[in-house]
PDB file of N, CA, C and O in Angstrom:
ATOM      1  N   UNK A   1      99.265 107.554 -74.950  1.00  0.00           N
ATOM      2  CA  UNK A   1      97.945 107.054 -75.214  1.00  0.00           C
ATOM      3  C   UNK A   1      96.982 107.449 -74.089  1.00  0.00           C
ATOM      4  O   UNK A   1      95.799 107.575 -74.406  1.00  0.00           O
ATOM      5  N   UNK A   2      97.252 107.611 -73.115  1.00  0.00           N
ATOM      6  CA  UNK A   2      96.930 107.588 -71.482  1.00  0.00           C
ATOM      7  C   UNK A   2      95.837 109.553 -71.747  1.00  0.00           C
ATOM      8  O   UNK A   2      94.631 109.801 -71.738  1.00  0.00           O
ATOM      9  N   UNK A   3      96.829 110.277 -71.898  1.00  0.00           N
ATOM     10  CA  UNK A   3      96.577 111.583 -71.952  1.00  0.00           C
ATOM     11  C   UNK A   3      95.579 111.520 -73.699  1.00  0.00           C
ATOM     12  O   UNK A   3      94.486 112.085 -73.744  1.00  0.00           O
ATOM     13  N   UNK A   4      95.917 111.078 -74.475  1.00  0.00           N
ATOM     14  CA  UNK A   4      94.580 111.300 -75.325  1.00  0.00           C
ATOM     15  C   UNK A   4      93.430 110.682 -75.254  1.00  0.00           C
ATOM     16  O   UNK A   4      92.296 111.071 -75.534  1.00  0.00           O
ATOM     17  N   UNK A   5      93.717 109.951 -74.963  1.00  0.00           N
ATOM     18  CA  UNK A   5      91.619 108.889 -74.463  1.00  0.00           C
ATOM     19  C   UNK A   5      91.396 109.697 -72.850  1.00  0.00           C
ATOM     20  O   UNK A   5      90.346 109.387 -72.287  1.00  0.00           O
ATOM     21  N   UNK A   6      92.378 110.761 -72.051  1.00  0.00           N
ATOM     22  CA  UNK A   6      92.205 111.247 -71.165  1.00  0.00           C
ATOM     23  C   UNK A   6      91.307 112.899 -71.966  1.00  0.00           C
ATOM     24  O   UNK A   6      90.185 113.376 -71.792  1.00  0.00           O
ATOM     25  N   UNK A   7      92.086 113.176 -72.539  1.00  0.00           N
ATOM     26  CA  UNK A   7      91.142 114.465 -73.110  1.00  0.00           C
ATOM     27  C   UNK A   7      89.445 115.045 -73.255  1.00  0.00           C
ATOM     28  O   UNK A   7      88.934 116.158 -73.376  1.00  0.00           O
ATOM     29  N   UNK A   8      88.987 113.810 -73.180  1.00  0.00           N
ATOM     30  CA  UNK A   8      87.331 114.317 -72.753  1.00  0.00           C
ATOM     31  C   UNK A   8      87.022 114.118 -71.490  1.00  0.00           C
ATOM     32  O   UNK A   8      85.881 114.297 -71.066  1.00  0.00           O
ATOM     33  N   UNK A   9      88.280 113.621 -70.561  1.00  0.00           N
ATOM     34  CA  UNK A   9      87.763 113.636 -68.980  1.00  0.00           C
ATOM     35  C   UNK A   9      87.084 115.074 -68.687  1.00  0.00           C
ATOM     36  O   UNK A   9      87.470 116.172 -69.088  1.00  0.00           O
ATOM     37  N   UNK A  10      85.837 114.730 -67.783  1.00  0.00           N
ATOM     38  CA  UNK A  10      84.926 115.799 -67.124  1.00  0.00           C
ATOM     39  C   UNK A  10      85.175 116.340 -65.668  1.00  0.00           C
ATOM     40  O   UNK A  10      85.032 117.412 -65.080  1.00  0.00           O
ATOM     41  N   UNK A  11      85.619 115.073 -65.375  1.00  0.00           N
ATOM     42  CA  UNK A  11      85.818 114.973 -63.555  1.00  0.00           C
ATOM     43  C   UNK A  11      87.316 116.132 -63.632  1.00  0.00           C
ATOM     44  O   UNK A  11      88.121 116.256 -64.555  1.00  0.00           O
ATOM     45  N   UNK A  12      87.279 116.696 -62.579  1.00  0.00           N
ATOM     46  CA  UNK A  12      89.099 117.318 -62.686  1.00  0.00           C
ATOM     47  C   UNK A  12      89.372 115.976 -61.624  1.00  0.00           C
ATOM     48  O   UNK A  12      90.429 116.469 -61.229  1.00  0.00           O
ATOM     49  N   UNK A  13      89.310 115.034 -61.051  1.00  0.00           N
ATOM     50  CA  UNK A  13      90.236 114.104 -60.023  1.00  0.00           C
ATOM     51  C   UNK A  13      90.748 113.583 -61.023  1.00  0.00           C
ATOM     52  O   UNK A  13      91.978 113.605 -61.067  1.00  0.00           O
ATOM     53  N   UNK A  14      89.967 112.913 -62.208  1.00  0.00           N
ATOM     54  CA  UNK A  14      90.764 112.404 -63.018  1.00  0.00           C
ATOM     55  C   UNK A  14      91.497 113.151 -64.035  1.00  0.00           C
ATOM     56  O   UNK A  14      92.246 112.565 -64.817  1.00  0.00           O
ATOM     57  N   UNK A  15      91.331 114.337 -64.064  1.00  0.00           N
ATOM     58  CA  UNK A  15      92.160 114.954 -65.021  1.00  0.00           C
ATOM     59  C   UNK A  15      93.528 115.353 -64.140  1.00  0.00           C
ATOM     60  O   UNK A  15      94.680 115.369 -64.572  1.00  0.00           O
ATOM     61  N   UNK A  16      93.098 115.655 -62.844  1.00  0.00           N
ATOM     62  CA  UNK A  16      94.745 115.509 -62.070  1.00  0.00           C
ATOM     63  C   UNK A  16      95.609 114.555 -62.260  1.00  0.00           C
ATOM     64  O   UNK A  16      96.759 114.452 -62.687  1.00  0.00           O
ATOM     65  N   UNK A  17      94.424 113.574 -61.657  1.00  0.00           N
ATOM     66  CA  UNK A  17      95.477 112.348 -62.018  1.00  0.00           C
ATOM     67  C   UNK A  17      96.383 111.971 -62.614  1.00  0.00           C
ATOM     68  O   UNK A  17      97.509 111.583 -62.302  1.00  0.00           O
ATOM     69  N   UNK A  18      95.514 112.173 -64.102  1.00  0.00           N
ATOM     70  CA  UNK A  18      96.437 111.939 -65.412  1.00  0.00           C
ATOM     71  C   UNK A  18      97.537 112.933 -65.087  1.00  0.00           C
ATOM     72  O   UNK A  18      98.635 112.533 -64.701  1.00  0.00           O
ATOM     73  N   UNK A  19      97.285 114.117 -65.223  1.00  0.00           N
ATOM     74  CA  UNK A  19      98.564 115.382 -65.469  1.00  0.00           C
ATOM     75  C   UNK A  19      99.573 114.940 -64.173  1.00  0.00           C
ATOM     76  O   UNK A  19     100.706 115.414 -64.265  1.00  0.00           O
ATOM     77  N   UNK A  20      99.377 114.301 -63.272  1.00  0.00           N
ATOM     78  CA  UNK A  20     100.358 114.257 -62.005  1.00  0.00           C
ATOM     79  C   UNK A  20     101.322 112.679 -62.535  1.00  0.00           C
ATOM     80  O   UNK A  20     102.530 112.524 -62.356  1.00  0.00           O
ATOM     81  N   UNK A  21     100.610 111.919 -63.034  1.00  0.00           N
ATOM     82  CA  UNK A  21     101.370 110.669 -63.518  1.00  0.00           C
ATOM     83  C   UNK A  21     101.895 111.426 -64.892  1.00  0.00           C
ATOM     84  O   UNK A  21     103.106 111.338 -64.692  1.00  0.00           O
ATOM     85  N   UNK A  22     101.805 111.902 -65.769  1.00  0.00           N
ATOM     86  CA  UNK A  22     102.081 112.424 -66.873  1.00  0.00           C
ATOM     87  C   UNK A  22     103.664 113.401 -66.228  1.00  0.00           C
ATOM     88  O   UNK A  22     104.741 113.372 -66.824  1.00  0.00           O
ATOM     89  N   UNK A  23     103.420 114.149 -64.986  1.00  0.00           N
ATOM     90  CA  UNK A  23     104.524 114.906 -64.367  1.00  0.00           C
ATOM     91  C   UNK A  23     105.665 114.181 -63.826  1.00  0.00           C
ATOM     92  O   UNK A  23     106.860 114.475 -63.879  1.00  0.00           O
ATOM     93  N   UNK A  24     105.201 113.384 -63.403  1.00  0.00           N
ATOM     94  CA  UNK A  24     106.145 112.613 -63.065  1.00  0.00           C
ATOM     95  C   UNK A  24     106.970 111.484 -64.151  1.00  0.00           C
ATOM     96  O   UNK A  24     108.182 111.449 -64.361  1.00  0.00           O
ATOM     97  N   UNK A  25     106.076 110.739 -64.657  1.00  0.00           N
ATOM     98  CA  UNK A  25     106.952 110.519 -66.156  1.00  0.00           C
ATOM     99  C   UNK A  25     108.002 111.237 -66.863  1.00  0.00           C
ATOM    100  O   UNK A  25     109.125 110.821 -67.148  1.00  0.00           O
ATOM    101  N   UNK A  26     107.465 112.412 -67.114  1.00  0.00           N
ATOM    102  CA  UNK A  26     108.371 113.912 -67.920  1.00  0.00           C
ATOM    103  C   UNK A  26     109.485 113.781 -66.937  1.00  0.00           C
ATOM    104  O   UNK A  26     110.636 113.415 -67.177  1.00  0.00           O
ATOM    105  N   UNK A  27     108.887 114.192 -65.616  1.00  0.00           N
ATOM    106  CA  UNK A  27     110.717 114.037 -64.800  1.00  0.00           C
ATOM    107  C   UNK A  27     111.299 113.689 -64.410  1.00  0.00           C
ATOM    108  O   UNK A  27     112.344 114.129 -63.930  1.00  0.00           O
ATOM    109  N   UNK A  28     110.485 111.878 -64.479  1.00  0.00           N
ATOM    110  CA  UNK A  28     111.804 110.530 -64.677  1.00  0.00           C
ATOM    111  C   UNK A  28     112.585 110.644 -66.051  1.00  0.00           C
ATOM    112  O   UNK A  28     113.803 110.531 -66.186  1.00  0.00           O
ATOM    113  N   UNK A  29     111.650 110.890 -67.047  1.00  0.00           N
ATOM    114  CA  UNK A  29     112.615 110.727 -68.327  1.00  0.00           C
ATOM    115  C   UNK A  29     113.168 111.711 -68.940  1.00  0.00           C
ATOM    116  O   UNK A  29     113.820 111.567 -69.975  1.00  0.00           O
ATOM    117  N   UNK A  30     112.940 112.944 -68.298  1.00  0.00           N
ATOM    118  CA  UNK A  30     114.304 113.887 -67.947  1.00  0.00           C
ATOM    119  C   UNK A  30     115.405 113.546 -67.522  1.00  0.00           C
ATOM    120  O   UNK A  30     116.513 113.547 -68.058  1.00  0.00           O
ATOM    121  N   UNK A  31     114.871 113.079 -65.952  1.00  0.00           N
ATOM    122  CA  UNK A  31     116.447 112.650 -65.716  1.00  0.00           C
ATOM    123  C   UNK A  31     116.962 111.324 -65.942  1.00  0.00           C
ATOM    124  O   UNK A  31     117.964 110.896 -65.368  1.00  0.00           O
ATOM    125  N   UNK A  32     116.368 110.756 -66.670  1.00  0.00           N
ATOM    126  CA  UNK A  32     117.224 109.413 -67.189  1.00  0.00           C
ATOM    127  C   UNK A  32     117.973 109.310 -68.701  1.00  0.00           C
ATOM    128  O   UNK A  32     118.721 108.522 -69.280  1.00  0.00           O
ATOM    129  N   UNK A  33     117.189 110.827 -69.029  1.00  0.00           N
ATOM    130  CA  UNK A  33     117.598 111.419 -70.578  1.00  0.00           C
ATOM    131  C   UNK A  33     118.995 112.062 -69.979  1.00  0.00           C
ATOM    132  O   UNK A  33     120.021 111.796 -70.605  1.00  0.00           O
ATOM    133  N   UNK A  34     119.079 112.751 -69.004  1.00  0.00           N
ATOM    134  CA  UNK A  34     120.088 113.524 -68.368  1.00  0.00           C
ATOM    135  C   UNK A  34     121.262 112.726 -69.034  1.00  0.00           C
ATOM    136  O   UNK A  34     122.015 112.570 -69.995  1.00  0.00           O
ATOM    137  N   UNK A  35     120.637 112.154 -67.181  1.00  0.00           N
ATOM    138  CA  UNK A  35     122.217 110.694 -66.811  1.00  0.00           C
ATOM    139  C   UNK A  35     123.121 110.543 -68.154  1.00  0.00           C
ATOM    140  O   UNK A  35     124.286 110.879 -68.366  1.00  0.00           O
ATOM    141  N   UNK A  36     121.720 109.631 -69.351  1.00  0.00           N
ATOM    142  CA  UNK A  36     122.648 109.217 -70.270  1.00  0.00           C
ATOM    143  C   UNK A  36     123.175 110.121 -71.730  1.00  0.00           C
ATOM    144  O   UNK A  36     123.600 109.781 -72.834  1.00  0.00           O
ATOM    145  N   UNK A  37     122.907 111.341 -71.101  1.00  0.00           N
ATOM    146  CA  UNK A  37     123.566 112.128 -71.747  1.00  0.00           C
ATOM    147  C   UNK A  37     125.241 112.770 -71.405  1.00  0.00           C
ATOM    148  O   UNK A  37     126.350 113.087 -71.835  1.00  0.00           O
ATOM    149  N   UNK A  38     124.172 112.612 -70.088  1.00  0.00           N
ATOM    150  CA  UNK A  38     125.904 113.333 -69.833  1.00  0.00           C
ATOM    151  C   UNK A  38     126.864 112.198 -69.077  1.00  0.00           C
ATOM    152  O   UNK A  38     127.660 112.672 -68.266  1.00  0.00           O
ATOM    153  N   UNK A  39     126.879 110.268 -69.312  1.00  0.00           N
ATOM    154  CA  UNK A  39     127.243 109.390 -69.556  1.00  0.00           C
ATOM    155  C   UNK A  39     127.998 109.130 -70.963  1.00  0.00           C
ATOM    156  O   UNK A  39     128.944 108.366 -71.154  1.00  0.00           O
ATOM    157  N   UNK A  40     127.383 109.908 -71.842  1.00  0.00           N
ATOM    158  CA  UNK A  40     128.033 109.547 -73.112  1.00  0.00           C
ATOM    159  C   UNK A  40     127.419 108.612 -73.826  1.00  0.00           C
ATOM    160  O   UNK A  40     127.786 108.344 -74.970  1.00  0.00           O
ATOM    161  N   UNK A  41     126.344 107.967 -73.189  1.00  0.00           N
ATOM    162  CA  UNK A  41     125.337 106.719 -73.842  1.00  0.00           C
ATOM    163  C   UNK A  41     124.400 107.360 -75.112  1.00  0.00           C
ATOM    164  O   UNK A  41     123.660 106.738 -75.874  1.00  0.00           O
ATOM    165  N   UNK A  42     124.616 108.458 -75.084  1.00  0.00           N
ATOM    166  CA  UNK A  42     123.552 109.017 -76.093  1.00  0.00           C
ATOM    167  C   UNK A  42     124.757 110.308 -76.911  1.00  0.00           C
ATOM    168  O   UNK A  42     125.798 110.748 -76.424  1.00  0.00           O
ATOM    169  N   UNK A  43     124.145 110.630 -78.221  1.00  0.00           N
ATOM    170  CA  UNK A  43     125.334 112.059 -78.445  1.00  0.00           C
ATOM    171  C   UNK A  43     124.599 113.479 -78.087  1.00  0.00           C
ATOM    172  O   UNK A  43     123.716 113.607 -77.239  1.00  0.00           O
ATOM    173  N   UNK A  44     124.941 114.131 -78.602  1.00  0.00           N
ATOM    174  CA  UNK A  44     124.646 115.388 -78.663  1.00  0.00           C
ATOM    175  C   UNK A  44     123.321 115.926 -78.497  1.00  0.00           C
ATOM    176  O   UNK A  44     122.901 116.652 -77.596  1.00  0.00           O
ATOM    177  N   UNK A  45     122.550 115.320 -79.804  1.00  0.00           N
ATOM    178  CA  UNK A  45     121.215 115.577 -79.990  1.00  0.00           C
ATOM    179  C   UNK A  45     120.351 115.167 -78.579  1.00  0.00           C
ATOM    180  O   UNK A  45     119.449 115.891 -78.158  1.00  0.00           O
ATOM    181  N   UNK A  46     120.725 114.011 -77.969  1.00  0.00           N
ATOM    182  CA  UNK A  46     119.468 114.395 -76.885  1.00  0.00           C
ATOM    183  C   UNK A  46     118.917 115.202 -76.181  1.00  0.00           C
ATOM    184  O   UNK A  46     117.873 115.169 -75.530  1.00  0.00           O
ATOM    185  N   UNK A  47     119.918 116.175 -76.391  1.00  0.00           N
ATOM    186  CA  UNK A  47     119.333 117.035 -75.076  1.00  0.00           C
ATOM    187  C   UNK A  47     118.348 118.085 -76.164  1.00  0.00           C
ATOM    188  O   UNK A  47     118.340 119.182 -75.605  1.00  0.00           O
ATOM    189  N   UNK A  48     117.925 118.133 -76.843  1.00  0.00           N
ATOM    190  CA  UNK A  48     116.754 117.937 -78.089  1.00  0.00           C
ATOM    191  C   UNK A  48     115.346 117.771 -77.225  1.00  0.00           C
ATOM    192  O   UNK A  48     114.381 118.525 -77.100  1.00  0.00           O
ATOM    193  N   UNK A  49     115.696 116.240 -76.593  1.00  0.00           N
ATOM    194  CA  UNK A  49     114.982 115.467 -76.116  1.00  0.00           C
ATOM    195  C   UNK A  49     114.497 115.628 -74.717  1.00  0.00           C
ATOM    196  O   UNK A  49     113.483 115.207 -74.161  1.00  0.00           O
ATOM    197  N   UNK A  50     115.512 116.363 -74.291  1.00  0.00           N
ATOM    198  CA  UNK A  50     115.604 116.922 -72.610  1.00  0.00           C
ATOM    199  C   UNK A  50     115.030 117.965 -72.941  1.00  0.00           C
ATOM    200  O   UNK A  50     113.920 117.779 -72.443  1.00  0.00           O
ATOM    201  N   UNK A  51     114.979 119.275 -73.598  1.00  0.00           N
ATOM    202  CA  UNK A  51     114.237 120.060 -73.235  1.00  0.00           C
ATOM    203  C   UNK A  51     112.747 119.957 -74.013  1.00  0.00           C
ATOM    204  O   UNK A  51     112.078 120.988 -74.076  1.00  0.00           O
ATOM    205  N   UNK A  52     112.277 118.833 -74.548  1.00  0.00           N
ATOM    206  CA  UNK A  52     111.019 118.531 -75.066  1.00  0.00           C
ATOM    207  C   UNK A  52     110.310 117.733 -73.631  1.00  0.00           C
ATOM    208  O   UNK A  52     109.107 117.603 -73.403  1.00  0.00           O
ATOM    209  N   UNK A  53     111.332 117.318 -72.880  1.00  0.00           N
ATOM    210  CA  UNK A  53     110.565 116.736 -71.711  1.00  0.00           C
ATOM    211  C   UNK A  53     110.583 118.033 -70.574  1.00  0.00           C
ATOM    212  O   UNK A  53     109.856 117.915 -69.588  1.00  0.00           O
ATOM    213  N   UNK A  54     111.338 119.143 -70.713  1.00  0.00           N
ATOM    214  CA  UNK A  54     111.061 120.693 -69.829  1.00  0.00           C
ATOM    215  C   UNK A  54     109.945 121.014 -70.245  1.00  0.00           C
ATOM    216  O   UNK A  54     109.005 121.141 -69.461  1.00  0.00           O
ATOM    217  N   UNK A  55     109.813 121.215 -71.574  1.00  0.00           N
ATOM    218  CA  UNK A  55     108.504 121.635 -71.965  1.00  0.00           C
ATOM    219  C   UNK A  55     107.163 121.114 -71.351  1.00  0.00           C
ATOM    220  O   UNK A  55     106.177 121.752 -70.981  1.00  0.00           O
ATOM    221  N   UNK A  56     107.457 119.517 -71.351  1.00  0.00           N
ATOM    222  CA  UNK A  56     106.292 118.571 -71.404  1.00  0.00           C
ATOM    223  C   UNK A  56     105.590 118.990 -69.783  1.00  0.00           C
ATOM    224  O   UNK A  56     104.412 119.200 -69.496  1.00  0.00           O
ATOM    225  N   UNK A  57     107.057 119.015 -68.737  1.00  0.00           N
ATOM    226  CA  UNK A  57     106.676 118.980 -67.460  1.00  0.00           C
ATOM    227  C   UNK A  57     106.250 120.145 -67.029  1.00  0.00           C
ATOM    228  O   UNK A  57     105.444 120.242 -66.103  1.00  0.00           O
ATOM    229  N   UNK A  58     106.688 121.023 -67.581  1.00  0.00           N
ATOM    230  CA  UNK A  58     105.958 122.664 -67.774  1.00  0.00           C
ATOM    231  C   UNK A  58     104.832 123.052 -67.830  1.00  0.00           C
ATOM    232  O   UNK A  58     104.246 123.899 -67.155  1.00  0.00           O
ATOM    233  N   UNK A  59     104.449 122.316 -68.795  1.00  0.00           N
ATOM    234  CA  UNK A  59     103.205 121.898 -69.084  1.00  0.00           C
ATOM    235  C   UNK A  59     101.729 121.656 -68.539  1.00  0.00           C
ATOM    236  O   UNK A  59     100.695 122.320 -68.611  1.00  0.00           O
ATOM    237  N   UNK A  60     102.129 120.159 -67.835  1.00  0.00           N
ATOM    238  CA  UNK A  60     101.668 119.728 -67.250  1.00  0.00           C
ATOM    239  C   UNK A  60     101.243 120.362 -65.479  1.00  0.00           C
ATOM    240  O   UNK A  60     100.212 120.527 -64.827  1.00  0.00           O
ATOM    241  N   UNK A  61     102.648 120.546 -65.280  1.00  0.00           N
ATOM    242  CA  UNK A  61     102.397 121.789 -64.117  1.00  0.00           C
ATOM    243  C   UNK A  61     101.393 122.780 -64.247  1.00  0.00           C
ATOM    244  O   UNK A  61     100.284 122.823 -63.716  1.00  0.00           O
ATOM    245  N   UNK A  62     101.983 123.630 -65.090  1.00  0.00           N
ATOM    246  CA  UNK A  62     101.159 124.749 -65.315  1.00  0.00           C
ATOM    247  C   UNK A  62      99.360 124.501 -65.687  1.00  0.00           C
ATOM    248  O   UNK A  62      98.563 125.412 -65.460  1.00  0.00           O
ATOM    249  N   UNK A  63      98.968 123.331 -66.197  1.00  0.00           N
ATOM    250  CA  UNK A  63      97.658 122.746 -66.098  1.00  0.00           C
ATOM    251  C   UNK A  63      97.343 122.306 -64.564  1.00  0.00           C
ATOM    252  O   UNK A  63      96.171 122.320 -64.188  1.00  0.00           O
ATOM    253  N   UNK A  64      98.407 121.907 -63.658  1.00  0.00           N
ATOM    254  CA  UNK A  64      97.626 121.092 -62.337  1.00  0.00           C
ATOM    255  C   UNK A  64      97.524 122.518 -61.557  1.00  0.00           C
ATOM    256  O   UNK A  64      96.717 122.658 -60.638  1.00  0.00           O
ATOM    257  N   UNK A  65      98.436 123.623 -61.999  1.00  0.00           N
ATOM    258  CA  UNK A  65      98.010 124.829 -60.710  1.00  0.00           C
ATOM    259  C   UNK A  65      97.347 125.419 -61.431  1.00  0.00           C
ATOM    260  O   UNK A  65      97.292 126.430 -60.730  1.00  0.00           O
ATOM    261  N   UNK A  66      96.499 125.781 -62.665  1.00  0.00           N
ATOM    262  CA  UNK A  66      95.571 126.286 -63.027  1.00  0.00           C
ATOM    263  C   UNK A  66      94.086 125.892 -63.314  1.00  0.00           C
ATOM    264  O   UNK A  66      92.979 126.423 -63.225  1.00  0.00           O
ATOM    265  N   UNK A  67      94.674 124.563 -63.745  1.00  0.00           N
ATOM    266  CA  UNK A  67      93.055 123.663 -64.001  1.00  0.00           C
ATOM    267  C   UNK A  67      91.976 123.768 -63.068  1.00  0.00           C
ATOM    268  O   UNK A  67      90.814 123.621 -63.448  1.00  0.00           O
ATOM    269  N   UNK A  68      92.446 124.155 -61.162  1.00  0.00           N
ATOM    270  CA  UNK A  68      91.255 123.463 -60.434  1.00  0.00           C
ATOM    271  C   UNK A  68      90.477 125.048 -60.360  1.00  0.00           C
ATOM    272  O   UNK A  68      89.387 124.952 -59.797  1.00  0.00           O
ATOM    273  N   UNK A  69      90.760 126.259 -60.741  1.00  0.00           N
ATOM    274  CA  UNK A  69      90.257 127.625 -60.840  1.00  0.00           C
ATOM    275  C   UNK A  69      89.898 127.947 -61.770  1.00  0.00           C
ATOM    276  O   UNK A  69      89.658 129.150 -61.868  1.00  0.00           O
ATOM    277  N   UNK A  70      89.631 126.949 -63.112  1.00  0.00           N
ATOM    278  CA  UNK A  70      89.248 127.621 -64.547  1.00  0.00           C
ATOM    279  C   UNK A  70      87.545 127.128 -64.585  1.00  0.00           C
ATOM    280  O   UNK A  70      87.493 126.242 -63.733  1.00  0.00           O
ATOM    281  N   UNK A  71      86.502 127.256 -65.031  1.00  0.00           N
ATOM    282  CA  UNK A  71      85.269 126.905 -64.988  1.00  0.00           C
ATOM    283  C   UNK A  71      85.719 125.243 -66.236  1.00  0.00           C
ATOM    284  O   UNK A  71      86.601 124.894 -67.021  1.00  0.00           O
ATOM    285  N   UNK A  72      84.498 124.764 -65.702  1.00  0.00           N
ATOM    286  CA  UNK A  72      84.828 123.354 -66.745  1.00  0.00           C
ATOM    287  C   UNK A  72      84.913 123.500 -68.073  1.00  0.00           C
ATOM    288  O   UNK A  72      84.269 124.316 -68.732  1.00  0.00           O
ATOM    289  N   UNK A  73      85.761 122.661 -68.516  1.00  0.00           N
ATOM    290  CA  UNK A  73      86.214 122.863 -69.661  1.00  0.00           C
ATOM    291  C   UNK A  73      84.710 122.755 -71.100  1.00  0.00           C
ATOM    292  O   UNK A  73      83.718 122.026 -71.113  1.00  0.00           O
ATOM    293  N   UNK A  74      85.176 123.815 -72.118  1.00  0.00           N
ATOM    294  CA  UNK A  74      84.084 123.510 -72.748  1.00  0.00           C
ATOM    295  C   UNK A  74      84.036 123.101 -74.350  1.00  0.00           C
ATOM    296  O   UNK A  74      84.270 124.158 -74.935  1.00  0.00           O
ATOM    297  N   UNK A  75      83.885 122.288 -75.113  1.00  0.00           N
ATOM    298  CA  UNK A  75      84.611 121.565 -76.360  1.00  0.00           C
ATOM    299  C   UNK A  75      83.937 122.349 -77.255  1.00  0.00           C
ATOM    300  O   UNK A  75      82.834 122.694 -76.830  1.00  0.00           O
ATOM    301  N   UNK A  76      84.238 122.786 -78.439  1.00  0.00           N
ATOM    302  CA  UNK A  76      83.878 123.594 -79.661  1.00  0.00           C
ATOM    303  C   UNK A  76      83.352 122.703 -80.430  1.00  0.00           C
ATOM    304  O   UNK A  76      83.856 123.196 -81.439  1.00  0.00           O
ATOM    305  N   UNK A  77      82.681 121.669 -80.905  1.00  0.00           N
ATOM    306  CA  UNK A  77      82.730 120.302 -81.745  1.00  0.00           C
ATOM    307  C   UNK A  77      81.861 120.817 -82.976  1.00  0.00           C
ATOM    308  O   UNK A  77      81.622 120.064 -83.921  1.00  0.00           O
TER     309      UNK A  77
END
């Protein structure tokens, strides 16, 4: 919810923000997707789930080292 009512942020502090709490989320619940995968608490399919949170943190990265060099963002509406 955080990152879509974040999407018309103007400021980049707050658009870091978001993407750096958003990064860190992805790679707590990576590795807590891990653990209980490879615990046996979960089957097979999670790791489904693990690399939807690689993606996510990928992501997000790749927005915090590019975002502060791109000109401001501009909406098509």
């Amino acid at each position: 919810m955080i990152t879509w009512f974040a999407r018309d942020f103007q400021d980049w502090n707050a658009v870091r923000g978001v993407l750096i709490g958003t990064a860190v989320g992805d790679l707590v619940g990576g590795i807590v997707n891990i653990w209980g995968t490879m615990q046996a608490l979960t089957n097979g399919l999670a790791w489904g789930t693990t690399i939807l949170y690689a993606l996510l943190l990928l992501g997000a990265l790749y927005c915090l080292y590019t975002g502060s060099r791109r000109p401001a963002f501009t909406h098509l509406r």
